[in-house]
C-alpha positions, 0 to 999 in steps of 0.5 A: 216075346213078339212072334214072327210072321213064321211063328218063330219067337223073337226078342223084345224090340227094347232089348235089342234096342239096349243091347245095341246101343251098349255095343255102340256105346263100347265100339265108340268109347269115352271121347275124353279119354280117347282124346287124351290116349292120342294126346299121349302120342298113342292109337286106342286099341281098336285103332291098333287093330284095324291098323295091323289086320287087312280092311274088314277082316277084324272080327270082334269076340266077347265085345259086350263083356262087362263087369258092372259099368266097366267093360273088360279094357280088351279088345279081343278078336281074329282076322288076317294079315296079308290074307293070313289068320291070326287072333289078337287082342288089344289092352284099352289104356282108356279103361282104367290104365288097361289094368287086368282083371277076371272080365279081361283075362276070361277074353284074353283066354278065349282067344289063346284057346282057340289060337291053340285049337285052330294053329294060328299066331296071336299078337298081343298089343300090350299098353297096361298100368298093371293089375285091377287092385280092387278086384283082390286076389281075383285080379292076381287069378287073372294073370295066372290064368293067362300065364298058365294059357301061353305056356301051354300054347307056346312052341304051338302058335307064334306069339308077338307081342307088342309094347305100345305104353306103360307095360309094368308088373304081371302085363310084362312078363305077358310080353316075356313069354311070347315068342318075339317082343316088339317096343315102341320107343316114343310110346313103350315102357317095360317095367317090373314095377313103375317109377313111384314104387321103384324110387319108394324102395330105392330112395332114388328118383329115376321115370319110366322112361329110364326104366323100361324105355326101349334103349335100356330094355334093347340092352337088357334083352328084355325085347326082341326089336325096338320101333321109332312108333306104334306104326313102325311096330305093327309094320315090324309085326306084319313082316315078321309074321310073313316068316312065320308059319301059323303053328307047329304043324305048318312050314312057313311060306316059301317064297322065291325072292332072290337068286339061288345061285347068285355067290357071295360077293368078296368080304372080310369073315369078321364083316358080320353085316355083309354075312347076312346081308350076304347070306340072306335073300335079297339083302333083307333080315329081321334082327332079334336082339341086335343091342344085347350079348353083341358077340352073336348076332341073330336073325330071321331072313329067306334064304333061298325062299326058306324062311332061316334063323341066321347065328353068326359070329360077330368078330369085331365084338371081342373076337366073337368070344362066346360071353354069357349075354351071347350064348343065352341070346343064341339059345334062346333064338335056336329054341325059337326056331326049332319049336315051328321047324325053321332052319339054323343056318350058323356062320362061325368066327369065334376065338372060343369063350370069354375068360370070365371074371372070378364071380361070372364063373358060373353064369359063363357056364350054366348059359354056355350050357344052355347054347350047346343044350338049344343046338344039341336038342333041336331037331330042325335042320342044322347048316354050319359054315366055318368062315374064320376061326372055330376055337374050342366051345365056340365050335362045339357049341355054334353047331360044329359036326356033331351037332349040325346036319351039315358043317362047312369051312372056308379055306382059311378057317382054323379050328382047333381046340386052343387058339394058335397062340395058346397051342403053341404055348402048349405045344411047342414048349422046347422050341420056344426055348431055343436061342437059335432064334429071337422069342417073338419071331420063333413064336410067330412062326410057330403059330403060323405053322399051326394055323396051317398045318393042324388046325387049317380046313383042310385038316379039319376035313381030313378027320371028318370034322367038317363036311368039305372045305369051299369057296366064299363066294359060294357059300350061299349056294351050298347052303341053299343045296343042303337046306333042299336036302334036309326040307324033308328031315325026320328026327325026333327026341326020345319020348319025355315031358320035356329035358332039364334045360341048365337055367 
């Protein structure tokens, strides 16, 4: 060892020389591979990096981690975004595909701890063939062990992932398990398993675009939002998480961006797109979902400077029918919210539940369960505003009275427990048996009848079973009123592990 002029002990020149020179070695990376990553359309994961985070604020862990001559094919560190902390880390396709192994999951880990210890959200920029085959069970241990450190973290910190190339086997459920998945549709591909072991199995040839492509993943649900590129995802990231609040013990940023008085401009109820449009501040929404269970459409926007979670009806899909996609969709978005205290704002206009083939009996069941079980738990503040029509579980489910802080309608919203045409099946039986009249015309006004006089607004209100009964175009003011009202609600659930959710 060499002294310092204070007598302090130094380290040996040459080892610093080799340590710095393995540093620079791994921060420069194989020019062959790199050269074939960007061949492939594909930034490296330090690029990735540097393009997400603010200039200069990437701080790297673990950069000398190795197993042998391999260094660990991760990328691991924190930063900020817009000025705020987050922590990332970045599969290295270049590295042996990006494949998992104990040197990669121990980075990764460390990351997620911290994460969990300081309340920031992590981005995980996925681009892996799977697992390392030549490290054994170790491998598997890997993967188990990052499972094991998302499950504890979430609902604590935000979670984003990204899919940025192949993602096949345990490197797909990591994009499941986070909160948001983002694809990118020149590059991403989601698989369970690849194209080889699928058409070994299956006898048929399909690739890996066909499997885990974004279109088929958007459908599926597999992924929360697909991009056209890498940039266009990492953008989506950096805009998603401004919405976001940096872990459960944080509110998320409000920003005064529109006008809280500005009313609503004329529209159609079953216009889901001019409702959010409509309800969110200036114009603006981040869908999750949008190709997968239609019947609903979910989004995050500001309303009123408050970040939101909007669920509202989509009535040109089947009348908003409440199908099993729809419901899971929703539940799952309402679970999302209600882990970091973000508001749900519901816009009902749904003829109830899709009348399920004999073999979707259950399915139909067990997911609208789920949905009544997301409302009915969360404790964030709850709007519900009924813009067309609330037919049996559609009311109950998408956060009617009884599971809504808040619960408004519109003046020629109909909610009952049957459609007017079944009611009136129902109801009306001797009527309809009458020769006075044709059958159609004795039908017709009869059911006009009970959209007006049981089941119309005003009824609805007289028995409590919405707050009050107010005009389109100032829907967005009593929204706005009620979720300044509710910004300092307190409720929690009864002490537990946690509840049985009907999965």
């Amino acid at each position: 060892m060499l002294i310092d002029g204070r007598g302090y002990e130094m380290a040996n020149t040459q080892e610093i020389k080799q340590s710095l020179a393995r540093k620079a070695a791994i921060l420069q990376g194989d020019a062959e591979r790199i050269a074939k990553q960007h061949a492939d359309g594909k930034l490296t994961a330090r690029e990735r990096v540097e393009k997400l985070l603010d200039d200069g604020s990437f701080v790297e862990l673990d950069a000398l981690v190795s197993k042998g001559q391999d260094y660990a094919g991760v990328v691991t560190g924190y930063g900020t975004v817009q000025e705020r902390p987050v922590y990332v880390f970045a599969q290295d396709y270049t590295m042996h595909g990006g494949a998992m192994g104990s040197m990669q999951a121990k980075k990764i880990c460390k990351v997620l701890d911290l994460a969990q210890k300081t309340g920031a959200p992590v981005i995980a920029m996925c681009d892996s063939a799977g697992v390392r085959i030549d490290e054994g069970a170790d491998a598997m241990n890997a993967y188990a062990r990052i499972y094991a450190r998302m499950a504890r973290i979430s609902g604590v910190c935000p979670m984003i992932a990204l899919v940025l190339g192949p993602v096949c086997g345990g490197a797909a459920l990591i994009a499941q398990i986070a909160d948001i998945t983002i694809e990118a549709a020149d590059v991403g591909r989601l698989m369970v398993y690849g194209p080889q072991v699928v058409s070994a199995v299956t006898g048929k040839t399909v690739d890996a675009v066909q499997l885990g492509g974004a279109d088929n993943m958007a459908k599926q649900g597999g992924v929360s939002m697909t991009a056209a590129n890498e940039a266009e995802a990492i953008a989506l990231t950096a805009s998603l998480l401004d919405l976001l609040p940096g872990c459960n013990m944080e509110d998320a940023p409000i920003m005064d961006t529109d006008d809280m008085n500005r009313l609503l401009p004329e529209m159609d109820a079953g216009d889901s797109q001019a409702l959010l449009e409509g309800m969110a501040d200036g114009g603006v929404f981040h869908e999750l979902y949008a190709a997968w269970g239609t019947e609903i459409r979910v989004a995050l926007a500001r309303v009123g400077g408050r970040t939101c979670g909007l669920v509202v009806s989509n009535a040109a899909e089947n009348d908003g029918e409440l199908a099993p996609a729809a419901a899971a969709k929703a539940a799952r978005f309402v679970r999302f919210c209600d882990c970091y205290s973000i508001p749900v704002v519901s816009l009902i206009n749904s003829r109830g539940v899709q009348v399920p083939a004999a073999s979707a009996q259950s399915w139909t069941m067990i997911t609208l369960s789920q949905l009544l079980y997301a409302y009915a738990e969360a404790t964030t503040p709850k709007v519900s505003v009924v813009v067309g029509n609330a037919i049996g579980q559609a009311y109950v489910a998408m956060g009617g009275k009884a599971n809504a802080d808040v619960t408004y309608a519109w003046p020629d919203a109909v909610i009952s427990a049957l459609t007017p045409e079944a009611a009136v099946q129902v109801l009306y039986t001797d009527e309809l048996k009458s020769d006075s009249k044709p059958a159609l015309e004795t039908r017709a006004e009869l059911e006009k009848k009970f959209a007006s006089e049981v089941a119309d607004a005003s009824a609805a209100a007289a028995s409590g079973m919405i707050d009050d009964v107010i005009l389109p175009a100032e829907t967005r003011k009593y929204v706005i009123a009620a979720l300044e009202m509710l910004s300092s609600k307190r409720d929690s659930n009864p002490p537990k592990k946690h509840g049985n959710l009907p999965l």
